[in-house]
N, C-alpha and C positions, 0 to 999 in steps of 0.2 A: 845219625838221624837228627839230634839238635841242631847242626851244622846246615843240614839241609834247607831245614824248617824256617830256620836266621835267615838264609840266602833266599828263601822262600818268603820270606815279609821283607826284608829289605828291597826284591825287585819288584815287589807289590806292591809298595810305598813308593821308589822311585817311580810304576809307573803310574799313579794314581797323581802324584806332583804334575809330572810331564800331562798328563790328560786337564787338570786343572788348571794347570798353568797356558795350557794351548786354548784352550774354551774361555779360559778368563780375556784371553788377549784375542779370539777369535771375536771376543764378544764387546770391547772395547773398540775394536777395527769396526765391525758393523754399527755398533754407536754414532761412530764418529760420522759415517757412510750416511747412515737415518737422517742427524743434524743436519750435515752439509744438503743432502737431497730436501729434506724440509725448510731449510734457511733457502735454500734456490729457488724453488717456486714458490717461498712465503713473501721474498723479495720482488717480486714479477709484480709490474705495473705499466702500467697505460699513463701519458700524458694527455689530458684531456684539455680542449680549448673548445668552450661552448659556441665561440662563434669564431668563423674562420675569415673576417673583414672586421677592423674598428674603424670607425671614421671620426676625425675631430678634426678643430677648428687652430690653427695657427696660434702660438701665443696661449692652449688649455692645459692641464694637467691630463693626462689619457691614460688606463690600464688596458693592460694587455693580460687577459682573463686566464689563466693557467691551472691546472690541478692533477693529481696525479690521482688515479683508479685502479687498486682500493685507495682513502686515502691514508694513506701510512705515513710517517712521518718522513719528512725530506733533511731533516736538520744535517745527520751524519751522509747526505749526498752531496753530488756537483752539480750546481744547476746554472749551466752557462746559456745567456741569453745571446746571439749572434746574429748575424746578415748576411753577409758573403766570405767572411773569411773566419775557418774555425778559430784561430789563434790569437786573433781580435774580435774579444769579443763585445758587443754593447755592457753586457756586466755580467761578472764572474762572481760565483758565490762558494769559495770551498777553502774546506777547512773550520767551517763555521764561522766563514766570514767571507763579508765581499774582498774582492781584492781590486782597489780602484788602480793600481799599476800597472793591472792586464789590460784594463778596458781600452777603447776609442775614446782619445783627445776629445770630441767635438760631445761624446756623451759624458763626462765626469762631472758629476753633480748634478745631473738632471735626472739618473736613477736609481732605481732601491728596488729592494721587494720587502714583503709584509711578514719580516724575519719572527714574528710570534705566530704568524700562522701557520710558518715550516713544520710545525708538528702537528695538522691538519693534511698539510700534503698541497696546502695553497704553494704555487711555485709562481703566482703571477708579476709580468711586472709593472713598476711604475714609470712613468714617463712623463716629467716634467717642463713645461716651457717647450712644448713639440714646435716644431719649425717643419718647413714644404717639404724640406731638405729631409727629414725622416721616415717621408715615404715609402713604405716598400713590404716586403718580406720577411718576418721578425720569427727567427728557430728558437725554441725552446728546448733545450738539450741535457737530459736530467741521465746524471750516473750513479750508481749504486755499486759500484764498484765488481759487483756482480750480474749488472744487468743496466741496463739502459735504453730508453724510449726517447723521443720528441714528436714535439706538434709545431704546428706553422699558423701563422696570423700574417694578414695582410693589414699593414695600417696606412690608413687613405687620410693627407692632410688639408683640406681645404684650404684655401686664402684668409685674408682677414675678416674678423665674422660682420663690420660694418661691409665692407665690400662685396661680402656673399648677400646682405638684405640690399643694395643699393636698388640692383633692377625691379623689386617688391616695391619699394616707396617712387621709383620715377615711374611705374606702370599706376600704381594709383596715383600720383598728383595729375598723371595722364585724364585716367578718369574722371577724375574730380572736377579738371578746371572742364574739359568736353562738356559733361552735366551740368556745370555752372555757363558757358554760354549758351546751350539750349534751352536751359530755361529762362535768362534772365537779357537775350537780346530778341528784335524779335522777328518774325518769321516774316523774310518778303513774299512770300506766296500768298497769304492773306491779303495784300491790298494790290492784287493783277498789277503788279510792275509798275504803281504810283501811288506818287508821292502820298506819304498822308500826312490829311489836315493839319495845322496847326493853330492856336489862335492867330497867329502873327498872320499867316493863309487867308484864313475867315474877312480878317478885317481888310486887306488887301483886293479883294473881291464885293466886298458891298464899295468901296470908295470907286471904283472901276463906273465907266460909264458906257 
């Protein structure tokens, strides 16, 4: 009867292990399950570009307006700036740092982004000394390793910004000088298609006989 009673707590106790021990690890596997599903959709963002055209002027400094939606922080993301080709890109920002070795030759030192505001979720960038030549199509390509978004800006370069006002200033000195001869030669319709007097006339006309 003691015999029994023993084997009777010992496979009670074994299974009460096996029941704890399957719940405990049943319950760490759903943990883990919760995090990852809440880190997924806590991660989930929007790249926002308030405006979807910049326009400047040859020769200005230009931003290209960027953000992510919520804004959560971008620091620990990849936020590659591009045109046409993903692998070149205008500037590469990962690893918690730009990488000027990925970038396009023709942009290396002419941009950045506003790396204290990556914990805002500002992803915008800057563009330095814009030339005609950077006209175009500018992808903003933000990865989170778990998720990733972009937005698109068109940036429009104008000519030199004298060149752009020249036709303003030769349309008014147009004006200008016009008003300056109408009012200051004077009108031959006032004296019916002659001559008028002069004194040099006058005296010309009493000497006459």
């Amino acid at each position: 009867m003691k015999v029994q009673k023993r084997w009777s707590c010992i496979v009670f106790l074994l299974l009460h292990i096996t029941q704890v021990t399957w719940t405990h690890g049943l319950t760490k596997h759903v943990l883990k399950l919760t995090r990852a599903f809440c880190g997924f959709f806590s991660e989930r963002f929007q790249v926002v570009a308030p405006s979807s055209v910049v326009l400047a002027f040859a020769g200005e400094d230009v931003t290209l307006p960027t953000s992510l939606s919520p804004a959560i922080s971008a620091q620990g993301f990849d936020v590659r700036w591009i045109r046409d080709d993903f692998d070149s890109p205008v500037l590469l920002y990962q690893n918690l740092q730009i990488r000027p070795e990925r970038q396009i030759q023709s942009y290396k030192g002419r941009t950045t982004l506003f790396l204290e505001e990556l914990l805002n979720g500002n992803v915008s960038l800057r563009l330095q000394d814009v030339r005609v030549s950077d006209s175009g199509v500018y992808r903003c390509f933000v990865d989170s390793r778990s998720w990733n978004e972009e937005a698109h800006i068109t940036l429009t370069i104008e000519g030199d910004l004298v060149l752009f006002f020249c036709p303003f200033y030769v349309t008014l000195f147009y004006l200008v000088f016009m008003l300056f001869q109408k009012l200051m030669l004077p009108n031959p319709q006032t004296h019916n298609g002659s001559c008028p007097k002069t004194p040099l006339n006058k005296e010309f006309t009493t000497q006459t006989f």
